[in-house]
N, C-alpha and C positions, 0 to 999 in steps of 0.2 A: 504493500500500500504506500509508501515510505520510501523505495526502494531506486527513485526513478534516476536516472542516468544521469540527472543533470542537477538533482539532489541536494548533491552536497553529502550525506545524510548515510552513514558507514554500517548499517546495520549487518553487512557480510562479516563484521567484525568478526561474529560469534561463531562462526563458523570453522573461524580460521584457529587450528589446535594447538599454533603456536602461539596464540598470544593465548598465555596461561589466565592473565590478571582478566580480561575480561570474560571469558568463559567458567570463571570458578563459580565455585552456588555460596550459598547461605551453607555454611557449617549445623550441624545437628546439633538442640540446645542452644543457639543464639538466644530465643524468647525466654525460656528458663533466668538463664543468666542476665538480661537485660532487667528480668524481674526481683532477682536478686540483688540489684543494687537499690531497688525501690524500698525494700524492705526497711531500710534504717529510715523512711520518711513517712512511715505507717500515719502515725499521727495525724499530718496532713493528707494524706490521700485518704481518711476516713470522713475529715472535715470535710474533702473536696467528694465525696462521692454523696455524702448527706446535703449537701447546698445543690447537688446536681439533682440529686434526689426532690427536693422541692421547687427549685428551677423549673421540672419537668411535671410535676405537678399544677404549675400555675399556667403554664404552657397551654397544658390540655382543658384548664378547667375557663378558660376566656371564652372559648368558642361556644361550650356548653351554656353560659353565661350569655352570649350573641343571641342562641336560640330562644332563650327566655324574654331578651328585650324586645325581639320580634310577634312572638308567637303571644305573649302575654301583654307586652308593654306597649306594641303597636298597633297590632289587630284587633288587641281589645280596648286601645287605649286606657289605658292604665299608668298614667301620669306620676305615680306615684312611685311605680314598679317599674318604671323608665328612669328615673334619675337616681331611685337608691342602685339597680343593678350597674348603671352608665360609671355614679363614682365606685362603684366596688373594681369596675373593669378597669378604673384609673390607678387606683389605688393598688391594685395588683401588677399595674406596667412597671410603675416604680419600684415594687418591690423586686420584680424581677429584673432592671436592669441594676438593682444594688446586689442580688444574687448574681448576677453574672460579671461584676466587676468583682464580687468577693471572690468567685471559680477562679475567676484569670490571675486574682493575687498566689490564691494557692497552687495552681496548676503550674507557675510560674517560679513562685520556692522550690517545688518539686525536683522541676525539669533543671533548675542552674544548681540545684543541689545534688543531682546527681550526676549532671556534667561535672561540677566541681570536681567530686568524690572519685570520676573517673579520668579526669586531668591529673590532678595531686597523683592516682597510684599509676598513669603510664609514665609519666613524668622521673617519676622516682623507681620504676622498674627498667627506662632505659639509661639511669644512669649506673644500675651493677651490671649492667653490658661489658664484655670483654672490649680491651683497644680494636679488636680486631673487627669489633661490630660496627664504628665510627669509621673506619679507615674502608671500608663495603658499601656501609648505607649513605647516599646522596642528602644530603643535609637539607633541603628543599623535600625533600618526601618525607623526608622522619619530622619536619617544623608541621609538615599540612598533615599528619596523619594525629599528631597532639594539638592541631590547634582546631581546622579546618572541619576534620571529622568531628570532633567532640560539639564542634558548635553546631554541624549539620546536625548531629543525635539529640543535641539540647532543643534545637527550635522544631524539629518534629518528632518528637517527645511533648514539648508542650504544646503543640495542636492536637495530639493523639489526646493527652491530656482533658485540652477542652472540648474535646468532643463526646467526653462519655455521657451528656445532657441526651444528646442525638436515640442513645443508646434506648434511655429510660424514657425519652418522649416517644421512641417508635411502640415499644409495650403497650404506654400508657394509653397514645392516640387509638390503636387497631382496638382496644378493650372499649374506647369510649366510641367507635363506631358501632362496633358492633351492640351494644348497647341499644345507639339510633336506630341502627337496621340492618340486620344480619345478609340482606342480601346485597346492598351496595358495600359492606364490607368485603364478604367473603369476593367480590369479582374485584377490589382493591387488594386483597390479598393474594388472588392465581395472578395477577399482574406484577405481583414483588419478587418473582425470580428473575424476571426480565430484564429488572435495574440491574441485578449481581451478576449476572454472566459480562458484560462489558467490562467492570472492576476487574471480575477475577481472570480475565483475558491480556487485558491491557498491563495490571500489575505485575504478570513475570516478564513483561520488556521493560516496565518500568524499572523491575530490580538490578535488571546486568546495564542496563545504560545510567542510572546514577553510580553505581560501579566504575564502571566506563570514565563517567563526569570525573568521579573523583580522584583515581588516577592520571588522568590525562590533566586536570588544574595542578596537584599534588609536583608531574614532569616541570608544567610552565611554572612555577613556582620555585623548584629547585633552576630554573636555567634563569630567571628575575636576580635571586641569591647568588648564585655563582658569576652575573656578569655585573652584577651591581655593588661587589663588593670592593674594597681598592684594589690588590691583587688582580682579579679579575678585570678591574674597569683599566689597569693601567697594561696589562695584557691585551687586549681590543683596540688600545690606542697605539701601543710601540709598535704592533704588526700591522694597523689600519685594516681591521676588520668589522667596522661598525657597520658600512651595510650588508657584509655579510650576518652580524648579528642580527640586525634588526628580521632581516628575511626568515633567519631560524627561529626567530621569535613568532613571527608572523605566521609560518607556519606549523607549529605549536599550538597557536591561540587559534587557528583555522580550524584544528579539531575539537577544539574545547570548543568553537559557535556550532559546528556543525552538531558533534554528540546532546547540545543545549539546545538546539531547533528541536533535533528530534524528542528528546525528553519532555521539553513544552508544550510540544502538540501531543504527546502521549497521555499528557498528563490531564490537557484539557479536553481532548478527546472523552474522556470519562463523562467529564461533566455538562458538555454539550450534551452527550447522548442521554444520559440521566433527564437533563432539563426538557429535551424534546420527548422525551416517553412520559415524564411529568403532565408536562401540556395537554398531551392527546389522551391520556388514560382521565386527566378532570375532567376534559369536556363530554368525555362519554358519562361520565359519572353526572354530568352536570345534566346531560339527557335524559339518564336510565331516572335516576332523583326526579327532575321535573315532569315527568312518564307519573310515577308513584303520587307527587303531588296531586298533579288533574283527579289522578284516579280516589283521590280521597286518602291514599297509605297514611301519609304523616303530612303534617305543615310544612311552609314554606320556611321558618325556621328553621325545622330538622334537615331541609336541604342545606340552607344556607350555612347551620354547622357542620354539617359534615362535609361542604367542599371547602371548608378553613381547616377541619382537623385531616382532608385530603392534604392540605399543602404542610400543614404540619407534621405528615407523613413524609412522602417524598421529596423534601424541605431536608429534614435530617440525613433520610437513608441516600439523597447528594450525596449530602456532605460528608456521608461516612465513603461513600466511594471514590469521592476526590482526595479524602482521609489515606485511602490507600495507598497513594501516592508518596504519604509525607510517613509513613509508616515502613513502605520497604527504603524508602532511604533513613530511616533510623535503625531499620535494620543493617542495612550494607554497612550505617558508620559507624555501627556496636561490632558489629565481625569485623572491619577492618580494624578496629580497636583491640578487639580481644586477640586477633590476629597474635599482633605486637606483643598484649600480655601474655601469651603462650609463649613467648619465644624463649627458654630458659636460658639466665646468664651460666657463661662457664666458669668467672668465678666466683665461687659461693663461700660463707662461710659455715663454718662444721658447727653441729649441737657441741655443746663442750667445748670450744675454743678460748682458749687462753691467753692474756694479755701481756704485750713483751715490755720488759722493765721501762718508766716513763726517762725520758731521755735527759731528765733532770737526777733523773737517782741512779748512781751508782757509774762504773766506767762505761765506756763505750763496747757495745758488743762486736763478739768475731760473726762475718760471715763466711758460709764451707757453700762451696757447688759440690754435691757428691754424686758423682757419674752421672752428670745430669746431659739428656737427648730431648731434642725439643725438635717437633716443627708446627707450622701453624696451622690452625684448627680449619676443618673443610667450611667451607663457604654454608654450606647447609643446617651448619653447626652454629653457626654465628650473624646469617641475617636472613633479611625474607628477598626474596626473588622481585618483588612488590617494590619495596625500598630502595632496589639498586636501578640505576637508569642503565644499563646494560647487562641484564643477568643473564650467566649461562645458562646451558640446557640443565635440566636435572640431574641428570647422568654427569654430569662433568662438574656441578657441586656439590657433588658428595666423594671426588677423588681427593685423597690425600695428598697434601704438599709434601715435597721433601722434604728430607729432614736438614736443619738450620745449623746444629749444637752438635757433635758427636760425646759423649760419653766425656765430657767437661769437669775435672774435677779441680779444684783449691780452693787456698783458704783465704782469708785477707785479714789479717791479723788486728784486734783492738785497737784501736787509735792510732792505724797506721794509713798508709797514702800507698795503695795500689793501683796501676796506669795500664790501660788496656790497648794494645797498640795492633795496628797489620794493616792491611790495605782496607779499600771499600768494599762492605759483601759480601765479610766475613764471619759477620753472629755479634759484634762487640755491642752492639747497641739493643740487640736481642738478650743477651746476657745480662744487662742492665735492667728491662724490664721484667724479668725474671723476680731480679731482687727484691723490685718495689710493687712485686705480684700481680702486674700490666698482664699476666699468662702464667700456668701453672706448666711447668715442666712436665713432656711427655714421659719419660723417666727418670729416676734418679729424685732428689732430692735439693733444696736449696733452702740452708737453717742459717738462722739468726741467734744469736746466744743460743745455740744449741737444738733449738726448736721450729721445726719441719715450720716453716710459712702456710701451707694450707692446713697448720694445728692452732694457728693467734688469730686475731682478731682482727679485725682490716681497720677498725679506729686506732690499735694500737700499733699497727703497722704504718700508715699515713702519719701517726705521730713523729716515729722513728725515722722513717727513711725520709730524706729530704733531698729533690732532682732538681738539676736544672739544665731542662735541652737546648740544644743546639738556636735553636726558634722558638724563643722564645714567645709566650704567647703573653698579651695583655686587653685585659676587657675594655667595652666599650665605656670607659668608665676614667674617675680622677684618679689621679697618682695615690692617693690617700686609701682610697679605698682596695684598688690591687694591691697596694702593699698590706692589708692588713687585712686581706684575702687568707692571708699565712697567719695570722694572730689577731683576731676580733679586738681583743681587748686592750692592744697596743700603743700606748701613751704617744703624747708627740712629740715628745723626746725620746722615746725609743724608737721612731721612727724616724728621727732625726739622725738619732746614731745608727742605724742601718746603711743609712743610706749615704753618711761620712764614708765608712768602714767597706762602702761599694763602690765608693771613688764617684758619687753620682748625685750628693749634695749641691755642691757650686752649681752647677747646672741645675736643680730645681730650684734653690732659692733665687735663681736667677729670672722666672720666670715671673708674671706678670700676678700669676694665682698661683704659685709658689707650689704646694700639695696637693689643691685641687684643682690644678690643672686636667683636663678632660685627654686622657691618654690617647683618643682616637680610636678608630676599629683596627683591631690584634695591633692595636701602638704605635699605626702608622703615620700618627705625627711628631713622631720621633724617630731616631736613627737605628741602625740596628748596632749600634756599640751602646746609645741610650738607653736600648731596652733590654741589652742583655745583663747592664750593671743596674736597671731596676727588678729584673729577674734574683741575679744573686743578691741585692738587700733585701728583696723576700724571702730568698730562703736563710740567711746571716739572723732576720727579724722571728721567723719559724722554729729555727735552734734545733735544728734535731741530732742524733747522735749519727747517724750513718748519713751518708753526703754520695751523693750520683752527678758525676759533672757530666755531660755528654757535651762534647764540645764546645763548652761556656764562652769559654774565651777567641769562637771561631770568628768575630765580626767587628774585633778592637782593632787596631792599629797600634803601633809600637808604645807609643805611649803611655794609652790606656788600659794596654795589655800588663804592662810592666806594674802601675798600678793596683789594678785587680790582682795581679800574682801575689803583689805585698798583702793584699788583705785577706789572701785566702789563705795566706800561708799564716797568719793569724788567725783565720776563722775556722780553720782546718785544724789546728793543733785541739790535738786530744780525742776528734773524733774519725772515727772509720770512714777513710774516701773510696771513692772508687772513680777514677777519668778519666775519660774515652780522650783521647790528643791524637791527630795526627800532625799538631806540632810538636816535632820530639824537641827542643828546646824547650819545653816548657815543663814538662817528668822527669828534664834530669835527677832529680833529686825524690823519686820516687822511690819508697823504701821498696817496693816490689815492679818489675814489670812483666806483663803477660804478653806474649806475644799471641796473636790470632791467625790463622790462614786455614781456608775451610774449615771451619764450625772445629775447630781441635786448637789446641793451645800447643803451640810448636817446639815454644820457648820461655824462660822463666828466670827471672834474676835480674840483679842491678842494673843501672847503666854499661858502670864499669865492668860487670861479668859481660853481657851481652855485648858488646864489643869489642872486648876478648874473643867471645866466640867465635866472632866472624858470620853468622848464622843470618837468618831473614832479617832481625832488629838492623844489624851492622849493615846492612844491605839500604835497608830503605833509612837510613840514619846517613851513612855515604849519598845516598843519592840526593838526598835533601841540602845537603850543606855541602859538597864537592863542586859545585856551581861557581862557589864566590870565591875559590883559588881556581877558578880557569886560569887565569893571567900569573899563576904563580908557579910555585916549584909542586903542589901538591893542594890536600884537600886544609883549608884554614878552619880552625874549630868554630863553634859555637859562638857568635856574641853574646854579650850577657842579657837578659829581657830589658827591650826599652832602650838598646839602642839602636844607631838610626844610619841613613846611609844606604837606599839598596843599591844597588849594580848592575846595571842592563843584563840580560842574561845573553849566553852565550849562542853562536848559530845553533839554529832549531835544529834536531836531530831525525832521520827519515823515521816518520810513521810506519807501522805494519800495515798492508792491502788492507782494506775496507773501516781503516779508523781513521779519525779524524785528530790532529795535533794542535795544539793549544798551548799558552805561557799562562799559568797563574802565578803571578807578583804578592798577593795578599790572603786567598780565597782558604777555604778551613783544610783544605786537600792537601797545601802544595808544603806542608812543614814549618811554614810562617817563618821560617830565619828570619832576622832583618836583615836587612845589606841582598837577599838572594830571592831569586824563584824557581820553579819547576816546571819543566817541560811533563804535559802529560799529553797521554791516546785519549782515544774514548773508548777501549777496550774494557771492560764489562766484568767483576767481580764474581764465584757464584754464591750460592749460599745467601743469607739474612743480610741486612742492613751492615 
């Protein structure tokens, strides 16, 4: 019907087995469960069925009322019996438009009270989502399935709501026809399956195309996010692809009008059809009734009520069939909902878990990897197909990734500084998340003061371990507030000294709103040497005993590198480090170094041993700093941090077939010497991060 060439209007969607998301059904138990979050607002929904209840009462009893001011108060003129019935009919309008404004208060608590109820728990069920689930799911589909849906389920929920009147007027009306006269009832009654077969025709297209709707806004919503954020927006402009975005835009919102054409006419569709069977079933009623009158049956009253409690019949049972409409999309956006809650995180904590010593009491604890193999969790394991804007087939999300970590054992001793080094794409940064239980090891084990991490408690763990990545992230929000992101209760002077002790003071006092300066989205009115030394005064302001640096120091320049080194080498004493560098200038003095190369620890020991050895360390240690004696007799050591001076680097050396050659001068890859840089490929790591 719908289906014509020139349309617009996709309804082959459904046909088509590969698009999963709009061919899925309603899950078994959606209504169960939808009913079960009603249950905590019993109270009001007794008030709101009792006010429906007389609502529907007064509904029915106007018309009956009609009859008597005609048949008594007019025909017999009865003057008397015409003005006290006329205000009773007054006086019961009013009451019932104060009853239907009390329904819509309560129907209204109802419905945002149960949205609420079910925002708050998806909310807080996707944040003990594994990393792995964030780094899958398209952030514009996971924003519209907690904001979007819940609001879709809230506002038809509370039509569903005010529609239970409908329910108890249709009872009421057919009992007070039949009452008037059992045979214009009973042929208004064989005419009430007529309205329902259109509903329940129309409403299972209604269900896969608000489906449809929702998914496909959930798409344009994540591509809105991803190109309107600065990253992104500044992406679209260095490449000059804004009319190519716009077009992808445009063709995006082309399916959302189309799949919304057709929804709209589906929708009204019902209700036309309803209104035109309405029409022609009164006016026969209106015949067969004034047939009855002539003949003497009943008055002209009894017609005239019974073709008002005729409209106050198919009046309602409309509107419960256009009702259906706002019904299956509360159902779609409770199962797209529960969807989401089904989805069980991976990591969880255990009954009986126990809390690891607070990081103010006592010394700093050992961490041990003991034979720990790790790889990442299947795609099937960690998001929905629904969430990702290009998800694989089935079969290909539930194949296991390699493994990342091979059989990884040490230890990192109390309040000591261990340095996790090797190329890109070797596990270092995997191993890190490990510690601060971002992933639970597929084997083997990973204890803190002695105690298996999936046996503590994940507040006491977050207390303990304290990271600071590579990218630093900061909210949409003032200096004041991310910094005390890490410590709520944070004075401001200890916020002051954090952020001495981060080399990153003079620069905020220098600003115009000094603390409450407005960071920017992820801090992009700052620098990234700015954000990474407000990154470490949150964690310096946090205090924890175990320290995860993943690249901290990758986006300072000499200077302020040198800086931070001073302060962490202060704020580091006493507690257990662990930090990822691929500038080796900066671990000299690492009491431990591990070497990484495919997911195995190759190598292990000082500076001074490991260049001894002559081994991988001495390798990519030579190749870092041999640059800035090209012009000499040999390789010159190390400058000391924070000094300055670099040295053009030497002829570029032949790339391998199919890579590509590059100089980085500063970037977190190339060893950061001062004075030198690195020639690199684009030759490709394997293994983890």
């Amino acid at each position: 019907m719908f289906a014509g060439q020139g349309s617009g209007i996709m309804l082959a969607t459904y046909d088509d087995p590969g698009n999963s998301t709009a061919a899925q059904r309603l899950r078994p138990g959606t209504l169960r469960r939808i009913l079960s979050y009603a249950k905590p607002h019993s109270r009001e929904s007794a008030l709101l069925l009792f006010l429906t209840l007389l609502d529907s009462l007064i509904i029915v009893s106007t018309p009956l009322l009609l009859k008597e001011i005609i048949d008594v108060g007019i025909l017999q003129k009865d003057t008397t019996t015409l003005t006290v019935i006329s205000l009773v009919v007054a006086g019961l309008a009013l009451l019932d438009a104060l009853l239907q404004l009390a329904q819509s208060w309560y129907a209204g608590r109802i419905s945002q009270g149960v949205s609420y109820d079910l925002r708050v728990e998806a909310f807080t069920h996707v944040q003990r989502q594994p990393l792995a689930f964030f780094t899958r799911t398209q952030t514009g589909s996971l924003v519209s399935r907690l904001n979007t849906d819940v609001v879709g389920a809230q506002h038809a929920l509370g039509t569903l709501l005010g529609s239970l009147s409908s329910v108890f007027t249709v009872v009421l009306v057919l009992g007070s026809m039949f009452y008037l006269s059992w045979l214009v009832s009973l042929f208004a009654l064989l005419v009430l399956p007529v309205f329902m077969i259109p509903g329940a025709l129309i409403g299972r297209r209604l269900t896969r195309y608000s489906r449809e709707q929702m998914q496909m806004n959930a798409e344009l919503g994540a591509t809105i996010g991803e190109r309107f954020n600065v990253a992104g927006a500044m992406l679209s402009k260095l490449f000059g692809r804004p009319r190519d975005e716009a077009d992808l835009f445009a063709k995006r919102a082309g399916k959302v009008r189309s799949v919304g054409i057709t929804w709209t006419v589906l929708s009204r569709l019902t209700v036309i059809i309803m209104t035109l069977l309405a029409a022609v079933v009164t006016a026969l009623v209106y015949g067969l009734g004034g047939a009855l009158v002539i003949n003497g049956t009943f008055q002209v009253g009894t017609l005239v009520a019974l073709a008002a409690l005729l409209a106050r019949l198919y009046g309602p049972i409309t509107q419960l069939s256009s009702v259906q409409g706002d019904a299956h999309t509360a159902m779609v956006s409770f199962d797209r909902i529960f969807e989401l809650l089904d989805l069980k995180p991976l990591i969880t904590e255990r009954d009986g878990a126990v809390e690891l010593p607070a990081p103010d009491r006592g010394p700093a604890p050992e961490i041990a990897f003991d034979q720990v193999s790790f790889r990442y969790p299947r795609a099937s394991e960690v998001s929905l197909a629904s969430l990702e804007s290009n998800a694989l087939p089935a079969d290909e999300r539930s194949k296991e990734p390699p493994e990342v970590l091979h059989d990884v054992s040490f230890t990192v001793p109390p309040g000591k500084l261990t340095a996790l080094v090797g190329p890109s794409g070797v596990g270092k940064t995997t191993a890190t998340h490990l510690v601060s239980r971002l992933y639970d090891p597929t084997a083997g084990s990973v204890r803190i003061a002695g105690l298996d991490l999936r046996d503590v408690t994940l507040d006491s763990l977050r207390r303990t371990v304290g990271v600071v990545s590579q990218d630093a992230h900061l909210f949409h929000d003032t200096i004041r507030n991310n910094l005390t992101y890490a410590r709520p209760g944070a004075t401001e002077e200890e916020l002051i000294e954090a952020c001495r002790a981060a080399q990153i003071w003079d620069t905020i006092s220098g600003l115009p709103s000094g603390l409450d300066t407005v960071a920017g989205d992820r801090g992009y009115r700052l620098s990234g040497g700015e954000k990474q030394r407000l990154a470490l005064a949150r964690l310096l302001l946090k205090a924890p005993s175990i320290v995860v640096l993943d690249e901290a120091t990758a986006h300072l320049d000499s200077e302020s590198e040198a800086a931070i080194q001073r302060a962490l080498k202060t704020a580091l004493r006493g507690r257990t480090s662990v930090v990822i560098a691929h500038r080796l200038s900066t671990i000299r003095e690492a009491d431990q170094i591990l070497v990484f190369d495919e997911g195995r620890i190759r190598e292990r020991g000082t500076h001074d041993e490991l260049l001894a050895a002559g081994g991988l360390y001495a390798e990519l240690y030579h190749t870092q700093f041999a640059r800035q004696g090209a012009n000499g007799s040999g390789p010159a050591p190390a400058a000391p941090a924070g000094a300055d001076g670099r040295q053009p680097p030497e002829p570029a050396p032949q790339a391998a077939p199919g890579n590509m050659l590059f100089f980085d001068g500063s970037g977190p890859d190339d060893g950061g010497a001062p004075g030198g840089g690195v020639w690199h490929t684009t030759g490709q790591g394997p293994g983890g991060r």
